[in-house]
C-alpha positions as CSV (number, residue, x, y, z in Angstrom):
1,X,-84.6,-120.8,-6.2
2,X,-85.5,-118.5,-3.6
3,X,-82.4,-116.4,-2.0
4,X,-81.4,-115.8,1.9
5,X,-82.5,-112.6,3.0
6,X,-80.0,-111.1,5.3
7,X,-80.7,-107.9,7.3
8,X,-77.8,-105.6,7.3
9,X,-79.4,-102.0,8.7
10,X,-81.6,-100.9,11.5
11,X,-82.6,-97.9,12.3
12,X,-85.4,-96.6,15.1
13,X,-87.4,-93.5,16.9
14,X,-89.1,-94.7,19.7
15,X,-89.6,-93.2,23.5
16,X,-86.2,-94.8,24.4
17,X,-84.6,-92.5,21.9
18,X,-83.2,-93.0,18.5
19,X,-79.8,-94.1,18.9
20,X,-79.9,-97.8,18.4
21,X,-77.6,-99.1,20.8
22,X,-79.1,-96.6,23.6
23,X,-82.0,-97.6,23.0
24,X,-81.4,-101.6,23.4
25,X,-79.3,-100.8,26.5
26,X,-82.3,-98.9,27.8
27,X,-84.8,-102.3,27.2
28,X,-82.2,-104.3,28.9
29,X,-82.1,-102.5,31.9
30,X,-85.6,-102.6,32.1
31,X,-86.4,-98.3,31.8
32,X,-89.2,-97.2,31.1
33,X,-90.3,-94.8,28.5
34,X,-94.1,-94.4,29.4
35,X,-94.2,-90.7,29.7
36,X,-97.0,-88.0,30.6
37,X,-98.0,-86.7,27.6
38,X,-95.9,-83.0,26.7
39,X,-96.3,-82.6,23.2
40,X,-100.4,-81.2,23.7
41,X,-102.3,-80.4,27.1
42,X,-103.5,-83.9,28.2
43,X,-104.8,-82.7,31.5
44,X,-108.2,-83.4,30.5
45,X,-107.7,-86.7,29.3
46,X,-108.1,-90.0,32.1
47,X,-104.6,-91.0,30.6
48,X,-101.6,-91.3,32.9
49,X,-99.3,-91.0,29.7
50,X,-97.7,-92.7,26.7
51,X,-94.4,-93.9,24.7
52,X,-94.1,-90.0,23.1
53,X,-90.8,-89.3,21.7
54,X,-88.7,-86.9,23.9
55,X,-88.7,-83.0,23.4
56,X,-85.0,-83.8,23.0
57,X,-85.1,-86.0,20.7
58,X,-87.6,-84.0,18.5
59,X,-84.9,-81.4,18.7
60,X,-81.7,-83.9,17.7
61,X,-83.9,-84.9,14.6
62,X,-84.7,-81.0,14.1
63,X,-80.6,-81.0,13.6
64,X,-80.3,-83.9,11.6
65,X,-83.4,-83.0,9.0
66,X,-83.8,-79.2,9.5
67,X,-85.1,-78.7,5.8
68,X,-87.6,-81.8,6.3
69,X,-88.5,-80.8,10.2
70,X,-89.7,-77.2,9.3
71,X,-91.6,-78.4,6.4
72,X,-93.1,-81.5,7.5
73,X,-96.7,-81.5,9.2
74,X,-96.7,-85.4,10.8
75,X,-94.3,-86.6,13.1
76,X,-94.7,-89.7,12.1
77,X,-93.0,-88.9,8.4
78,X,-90.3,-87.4,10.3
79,X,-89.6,-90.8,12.2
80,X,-89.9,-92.7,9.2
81,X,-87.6,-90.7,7.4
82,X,-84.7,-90.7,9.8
83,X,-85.1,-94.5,10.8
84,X,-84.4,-95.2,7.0
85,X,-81.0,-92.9,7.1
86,X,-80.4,-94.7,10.2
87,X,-80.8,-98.0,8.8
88,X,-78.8,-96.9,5.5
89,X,-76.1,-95.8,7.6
90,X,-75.9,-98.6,9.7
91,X,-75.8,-100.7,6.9
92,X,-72.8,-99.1,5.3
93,X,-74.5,-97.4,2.5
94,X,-74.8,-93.9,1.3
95,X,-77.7,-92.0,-0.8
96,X,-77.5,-93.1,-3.8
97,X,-75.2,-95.6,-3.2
98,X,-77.5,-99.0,-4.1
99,X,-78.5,-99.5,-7.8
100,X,-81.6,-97.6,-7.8
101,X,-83.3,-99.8,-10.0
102,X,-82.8,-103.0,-7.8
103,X,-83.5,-101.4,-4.4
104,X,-87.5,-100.2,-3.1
105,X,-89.0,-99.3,-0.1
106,X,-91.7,-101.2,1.3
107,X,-93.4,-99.3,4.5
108,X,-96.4,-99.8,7.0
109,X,-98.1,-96.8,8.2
110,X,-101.5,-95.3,9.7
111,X,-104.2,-93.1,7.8
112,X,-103.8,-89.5,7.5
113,X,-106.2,-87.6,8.9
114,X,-109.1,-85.6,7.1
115,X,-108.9,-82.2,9.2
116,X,-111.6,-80.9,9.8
117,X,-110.3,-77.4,9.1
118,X,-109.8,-78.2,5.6
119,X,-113.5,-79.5,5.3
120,X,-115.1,-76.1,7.1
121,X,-112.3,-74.0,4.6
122,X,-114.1,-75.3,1.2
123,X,-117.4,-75.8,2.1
124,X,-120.1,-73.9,-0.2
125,X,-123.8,-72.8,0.9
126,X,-125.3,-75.3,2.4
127,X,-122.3,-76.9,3.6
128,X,-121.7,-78.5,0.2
129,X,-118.1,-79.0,-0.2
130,X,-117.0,-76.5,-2.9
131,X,-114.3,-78.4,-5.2
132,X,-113.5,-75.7,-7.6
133,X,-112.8,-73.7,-5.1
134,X,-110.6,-75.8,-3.4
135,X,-108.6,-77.1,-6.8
136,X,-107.6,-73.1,-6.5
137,X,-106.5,-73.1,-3.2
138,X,-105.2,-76.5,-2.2
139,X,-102.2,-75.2,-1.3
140,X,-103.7,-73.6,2.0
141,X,-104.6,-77.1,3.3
142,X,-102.6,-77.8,6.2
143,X,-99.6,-79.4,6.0
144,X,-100.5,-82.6,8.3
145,X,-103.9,-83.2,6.4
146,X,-104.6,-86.1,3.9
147,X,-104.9,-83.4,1.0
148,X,-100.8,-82.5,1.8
149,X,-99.7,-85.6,3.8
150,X,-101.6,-89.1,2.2
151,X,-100.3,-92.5,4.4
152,X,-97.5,-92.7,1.0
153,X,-95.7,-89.8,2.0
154,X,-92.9,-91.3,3.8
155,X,-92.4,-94.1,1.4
156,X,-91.7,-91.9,-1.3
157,X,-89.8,-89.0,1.0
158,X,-87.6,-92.2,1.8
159,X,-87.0,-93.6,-1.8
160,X,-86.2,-89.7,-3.2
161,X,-83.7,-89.3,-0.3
162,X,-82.0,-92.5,-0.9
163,X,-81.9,-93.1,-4.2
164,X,-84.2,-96.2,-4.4
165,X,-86.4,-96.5,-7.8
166,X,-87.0,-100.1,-7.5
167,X,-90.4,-101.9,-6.2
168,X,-92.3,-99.6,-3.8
169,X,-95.3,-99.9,-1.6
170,X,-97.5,-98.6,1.5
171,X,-99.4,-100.6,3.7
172,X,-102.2,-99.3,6.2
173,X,-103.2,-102.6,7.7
174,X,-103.3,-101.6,11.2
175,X,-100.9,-102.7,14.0
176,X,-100.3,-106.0,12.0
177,X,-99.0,-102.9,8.7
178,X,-94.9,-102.9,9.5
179,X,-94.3,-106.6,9.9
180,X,-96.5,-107.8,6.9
181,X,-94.1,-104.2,5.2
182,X,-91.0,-106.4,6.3
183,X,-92.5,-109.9,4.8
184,X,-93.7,-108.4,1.6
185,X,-89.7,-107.1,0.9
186,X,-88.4,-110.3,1.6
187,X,-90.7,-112.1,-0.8
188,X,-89.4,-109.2,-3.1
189,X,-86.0,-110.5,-2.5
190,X,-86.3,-114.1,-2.4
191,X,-88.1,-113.9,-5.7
192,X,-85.1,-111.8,-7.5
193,X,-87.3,-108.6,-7.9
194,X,-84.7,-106.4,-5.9
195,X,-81.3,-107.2,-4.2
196,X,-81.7,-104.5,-1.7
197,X,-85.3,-103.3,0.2
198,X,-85.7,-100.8,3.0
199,X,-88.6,-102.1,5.1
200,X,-90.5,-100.7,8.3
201,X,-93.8,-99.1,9.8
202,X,-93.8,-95.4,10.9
203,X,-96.6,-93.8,12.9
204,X,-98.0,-91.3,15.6
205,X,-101.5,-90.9,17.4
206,X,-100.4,-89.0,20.1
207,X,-102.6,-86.0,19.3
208,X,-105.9,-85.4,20.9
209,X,-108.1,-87.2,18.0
210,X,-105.6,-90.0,18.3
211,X,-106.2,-91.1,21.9
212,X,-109.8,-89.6,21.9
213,X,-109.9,-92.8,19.5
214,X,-108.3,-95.8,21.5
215,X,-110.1,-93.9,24.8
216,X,-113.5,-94.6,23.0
217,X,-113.0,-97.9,21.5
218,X,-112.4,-98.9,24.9
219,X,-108.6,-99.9,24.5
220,X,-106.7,-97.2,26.1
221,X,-105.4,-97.5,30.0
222,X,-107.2,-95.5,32.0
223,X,-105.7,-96.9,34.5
224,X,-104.2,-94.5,37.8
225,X,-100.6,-94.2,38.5
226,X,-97.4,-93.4,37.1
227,X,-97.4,-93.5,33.5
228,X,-94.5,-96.3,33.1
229,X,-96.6,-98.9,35.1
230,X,-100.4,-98.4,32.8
231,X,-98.7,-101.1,30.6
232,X,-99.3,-104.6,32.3
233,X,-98.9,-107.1,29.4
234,X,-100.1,-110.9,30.7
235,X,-101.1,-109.0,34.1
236,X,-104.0,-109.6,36.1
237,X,-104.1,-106.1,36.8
238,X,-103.8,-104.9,33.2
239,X,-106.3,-102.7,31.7
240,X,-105.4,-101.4,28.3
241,X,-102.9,-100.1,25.6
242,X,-100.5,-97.8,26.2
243,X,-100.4,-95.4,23.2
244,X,-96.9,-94.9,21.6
245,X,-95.3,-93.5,18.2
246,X,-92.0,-93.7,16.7
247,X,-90.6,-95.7,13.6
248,X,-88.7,-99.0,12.9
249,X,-86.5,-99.6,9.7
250,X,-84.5,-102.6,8.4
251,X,-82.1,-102.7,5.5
252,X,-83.0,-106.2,3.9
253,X,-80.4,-108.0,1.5
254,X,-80.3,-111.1,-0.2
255,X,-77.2,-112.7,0.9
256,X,-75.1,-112.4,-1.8
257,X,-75.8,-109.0,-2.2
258,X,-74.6,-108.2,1.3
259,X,-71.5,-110.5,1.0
260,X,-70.5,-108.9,-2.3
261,X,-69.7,-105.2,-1.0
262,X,-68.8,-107.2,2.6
263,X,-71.8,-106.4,4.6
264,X,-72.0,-108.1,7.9
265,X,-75.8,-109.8,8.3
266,X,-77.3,-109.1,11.9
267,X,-79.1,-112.3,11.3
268,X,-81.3,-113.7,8.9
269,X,-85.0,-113.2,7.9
270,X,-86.1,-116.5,7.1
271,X,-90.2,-117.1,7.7
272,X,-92.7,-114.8,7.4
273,X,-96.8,-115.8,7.7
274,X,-100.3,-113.5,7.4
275,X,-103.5,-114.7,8.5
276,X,-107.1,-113.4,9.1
277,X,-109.1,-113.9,11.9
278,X,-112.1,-113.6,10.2
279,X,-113.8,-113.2,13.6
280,X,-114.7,-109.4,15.0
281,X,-112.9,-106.2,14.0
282,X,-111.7,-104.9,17.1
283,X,-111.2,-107.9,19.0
284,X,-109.1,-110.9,18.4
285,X,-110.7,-114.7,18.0
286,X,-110.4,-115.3,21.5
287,X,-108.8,-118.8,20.9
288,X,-106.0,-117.7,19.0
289,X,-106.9,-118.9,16.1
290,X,-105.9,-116.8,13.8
291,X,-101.9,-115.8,15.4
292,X,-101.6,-119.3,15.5
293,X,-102.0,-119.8,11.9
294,X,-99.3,-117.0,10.9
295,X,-97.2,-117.7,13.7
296,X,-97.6,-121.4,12.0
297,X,-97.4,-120.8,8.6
298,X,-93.9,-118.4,9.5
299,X,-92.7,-121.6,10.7
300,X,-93.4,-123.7,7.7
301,X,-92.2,-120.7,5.3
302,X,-88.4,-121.0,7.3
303,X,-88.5,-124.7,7.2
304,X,-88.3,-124.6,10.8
305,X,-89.6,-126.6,13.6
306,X,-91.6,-124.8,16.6
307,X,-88.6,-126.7,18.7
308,X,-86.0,-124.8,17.1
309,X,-87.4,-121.4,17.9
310,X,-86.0,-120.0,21.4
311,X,-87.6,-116.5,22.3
312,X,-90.9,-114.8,20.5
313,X,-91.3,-111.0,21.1
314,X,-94.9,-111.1,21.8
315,X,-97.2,-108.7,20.3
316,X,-98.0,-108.6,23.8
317,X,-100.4,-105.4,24.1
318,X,-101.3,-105.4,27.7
319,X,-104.9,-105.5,27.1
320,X,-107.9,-107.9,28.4
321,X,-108.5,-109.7,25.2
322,X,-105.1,-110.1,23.5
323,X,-102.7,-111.1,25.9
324,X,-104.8,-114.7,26.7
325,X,-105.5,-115.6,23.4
326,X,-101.9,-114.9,22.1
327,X,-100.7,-117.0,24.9
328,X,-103.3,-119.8,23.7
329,X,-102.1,-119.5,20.4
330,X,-98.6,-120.5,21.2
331,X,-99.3,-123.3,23.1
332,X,-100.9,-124.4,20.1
333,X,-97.9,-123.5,18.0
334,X,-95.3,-124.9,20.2
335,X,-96.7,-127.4,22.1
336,X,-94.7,-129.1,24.8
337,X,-92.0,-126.4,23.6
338,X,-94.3,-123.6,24.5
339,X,-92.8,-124.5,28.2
340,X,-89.3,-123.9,27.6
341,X,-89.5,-120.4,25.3
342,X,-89.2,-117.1,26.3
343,X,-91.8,-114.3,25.7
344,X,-91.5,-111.1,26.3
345,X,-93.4,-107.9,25.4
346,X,-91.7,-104.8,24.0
347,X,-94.8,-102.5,23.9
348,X,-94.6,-102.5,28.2
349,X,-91.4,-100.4,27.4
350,X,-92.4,-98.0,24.3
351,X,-96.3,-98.3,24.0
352,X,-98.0,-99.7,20.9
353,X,-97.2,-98.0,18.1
354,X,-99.6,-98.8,16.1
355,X,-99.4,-99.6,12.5
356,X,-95.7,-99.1,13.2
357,X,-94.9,-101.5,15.8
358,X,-93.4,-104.8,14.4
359,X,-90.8,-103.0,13.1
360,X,-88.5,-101.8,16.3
361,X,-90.4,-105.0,17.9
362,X,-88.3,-106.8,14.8
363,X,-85.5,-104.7,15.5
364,X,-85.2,-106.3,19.0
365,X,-85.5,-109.3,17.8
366,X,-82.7,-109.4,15.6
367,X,-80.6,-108.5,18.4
368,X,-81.3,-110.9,20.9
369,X,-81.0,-113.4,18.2
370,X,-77.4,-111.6,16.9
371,X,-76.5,-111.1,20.9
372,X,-78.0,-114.4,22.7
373,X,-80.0,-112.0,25.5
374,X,-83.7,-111.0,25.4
375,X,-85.0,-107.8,27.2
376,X,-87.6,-108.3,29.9
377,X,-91.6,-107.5,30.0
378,X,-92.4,-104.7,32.3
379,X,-95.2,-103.9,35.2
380,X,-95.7,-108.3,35.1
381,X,-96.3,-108.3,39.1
382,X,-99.5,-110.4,39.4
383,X,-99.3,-113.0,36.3
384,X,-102.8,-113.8,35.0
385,X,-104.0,-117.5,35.3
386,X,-104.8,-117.6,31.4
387,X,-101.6,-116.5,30.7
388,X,-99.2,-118.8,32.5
389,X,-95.6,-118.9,29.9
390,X,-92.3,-117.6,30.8
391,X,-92.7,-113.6,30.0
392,X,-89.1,-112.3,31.6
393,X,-90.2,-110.4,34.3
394,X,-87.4,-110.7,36.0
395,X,-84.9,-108.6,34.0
396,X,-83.1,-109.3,30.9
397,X,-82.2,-113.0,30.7
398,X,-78.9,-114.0,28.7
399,X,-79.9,-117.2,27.1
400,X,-78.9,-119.3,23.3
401,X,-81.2,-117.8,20.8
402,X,-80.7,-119.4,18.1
403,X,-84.0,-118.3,16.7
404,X,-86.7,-116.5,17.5
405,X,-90.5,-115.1,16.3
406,X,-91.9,-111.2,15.9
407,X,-95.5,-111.5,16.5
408,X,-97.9,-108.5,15.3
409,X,-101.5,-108.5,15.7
410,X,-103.5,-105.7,14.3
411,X,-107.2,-104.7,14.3
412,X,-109.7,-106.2,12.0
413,X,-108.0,-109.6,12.8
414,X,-105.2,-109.1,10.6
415,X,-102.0,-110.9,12.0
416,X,-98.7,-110.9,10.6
417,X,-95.5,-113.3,12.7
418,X,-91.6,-113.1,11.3
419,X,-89.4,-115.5,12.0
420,X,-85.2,-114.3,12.7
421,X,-82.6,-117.3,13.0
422,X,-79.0,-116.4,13.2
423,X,-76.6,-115.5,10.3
424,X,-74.1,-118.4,9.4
């Protein structure tokens, strides 16, 4: 029989900091942290900013991880890393605490980059690459490249520092790579391959080839004005992605597990569904096809109704395509119910994080199911037409969640929904 999966541990690094409960407190008061840009000169960029982790912050982790933070070359294995300790912590373990052989690490995460400094280093006469050469002197490759830095690294940083030798994987599918991290660990669990799994997405593109990327595929919010308000999600005034970076982790336990060494469950993980769009690769099926077949297929995996869900933490990216076709896809999903929920979108606080982003949009979840409040979407001031549910633009709205949904949508029509109801 399959077990209940009980999530124990969170951990996070976003732009509203990295202290949980901060952080949470921040999203319920509605502050924003859409940022100009300080970590590179933006000045040339048509960008009013993004969810970029704090200079402080960066300097609090430099004190928690100094070995780690003079070594590492990507801040987004840095994130990962100190979201897991986070989430271990929080979850009342220590390294090396867990039976090693029944605890992994599953993580989401984007590509590392092939720097072109590296390429011009080794290359021959003629501009042929010369191998040999560069077999000699790989260690000179710099430290953020793919040749010292491949999308595993923070998978396997995490499971050295903590003592976990049991199943392990990376995924790199895009924005949709964290929460399908967080449903392949519970299928580990519920199938009696590990009692304990560390779960997540990491990632950063805040770097000039990062938003050169998202400016050219046409995503990015060039919009004017202060950087908090350039993410509108379900706005008629909304013209793009905020970029953001940061890291989400959750401890995931089967319930017994948890109850035998007397951990307290922030609620349970209970549905999890993946779909393909099978439509275009950098836009969504415009009907919703596609979400509504994972957000429907979560359902059927927690044995729940659409009526029983109360609150779905949209993937909600702000952008011309998405927000209408997620908002199509569940009215399909919920039906008459679709009336009654409440949708809000946590990227108009901390910017899309990319391959990382279901996981502190999960982590929110959890606690507005654990705490019976959900936190509000941002910058909604003209409401589209086409996208005409209850998004919280009000402020944060105390309400019975008794459940609730974690959508994630990524490119190449990859879509991943988690469903969270609440601990017994």
């Amino acid at each position: 029989m399959e077990r209940p999966v009980a999530v124990t541990g969170m951990g996070l690094v976003t732009s509203l900091g990295a202290d949980l409960e901060a952080a949470w407190g921040r999203a319920l008061a509605g502050e924003p942290g859409l940022r100009p840009i300080r970590s590179f000169d933006a000045s040339a960029l048509p960008v009013a900013g993004a969810g970029e982790v704090p200079p402080e912050e960066l300097e609090a982790l430099r004190a928690r991880l100094p070995g780690e933070f003079s070594g590492e070359g990507e801040r987004r294995v840095l994130f990962a890393l100190d979201a897991a300790q986070r989430a271990f912590a929080d979850a009342g373990l220590a390294p090396g605490e867990a039976d090693p052989l029944r605890a992994g690490v599953v993580m989401g995460t984007g590509l590392s980059t092939y720097r072109l400094e590296d390429i011009a280093a080794w290359a021959g006469p003629g501009g042929r690459p010369d191998w040999l050469r560069f077999a000699r002197e790989a260690g000179r490759a710099h430290p953020g490249g793919y040749f010292k830095n491949p999308p595993e690294r923070a998978t396997s940083l995490i499971a050295r520092s903590l003592g976990l030798a049991g199943p392990a994987g990376t995924l790199a599918s895009a924005c949709a790579a964290a929460a399908q991290a967080v449903g392949l660990g519970m299928g580990l669990i519920r199938r009696g391959e590990a009692d304990l799994v560390l779960c997540g997405g990491a990632d950063s593109m805040i770097h000039p080839l990062g938003m050169a990327i998202f400016l050219l595929l046409g995503a990015a919010s060039t919009a004017p004005g202060p950087a908090e308000s350039i993410c509108r999600p379900f706005d008629r005034r909304r013209s793009g992605l905020a970029v953001g970076e940061g890291a989400g982790v959750v401890v995931l336990e089967s319930e017994s597990h948890a109850a035998r060494r007397g951990a307290e469950p922030y609620a349970m993980l209970c549905g999890y569904g993946a779909s393909m769009d099978a439509y275009q690769v950098t836009a969504p099926d415009p009907a919703g096809r596609g979400a509504a077949r994972a957000m429907r297929e979560a359902l059927r995996d927690a044995g729940m109704a659409p009526a029983e869900v109360a609150y779905v933490n949209a993937h909600g990216t702000g952008t011309r395509l998405n927000d209408p076709a997620e908002t199509l896809a569940i009215k399909e999903v919920f039906g008459e119910s679709a009336k009654r929920l409440a949708v809000s979108s946590t990227k108009s606080f901390i910017g899309h994080l990319i391959a990382a982003c279901g996981a502190p949009e999960l982590v929110f979840t959890v606690l507005s199911v654990q705490r019976d409040v959900v936190h509000p979407t941002r910058n909604l001031e003209n409401p589209d037409p086409k996208c005409d549910l209850d998004y919280v633009p009000e402020g944060a709205r105390e309400m019975p969640v008794a459940a609730a949904i974690s959508n994630s949508f990524g490119f190449g029509g990859q879509n991943a929904a988690l469903v969270v109801r609440k601990a017994a």
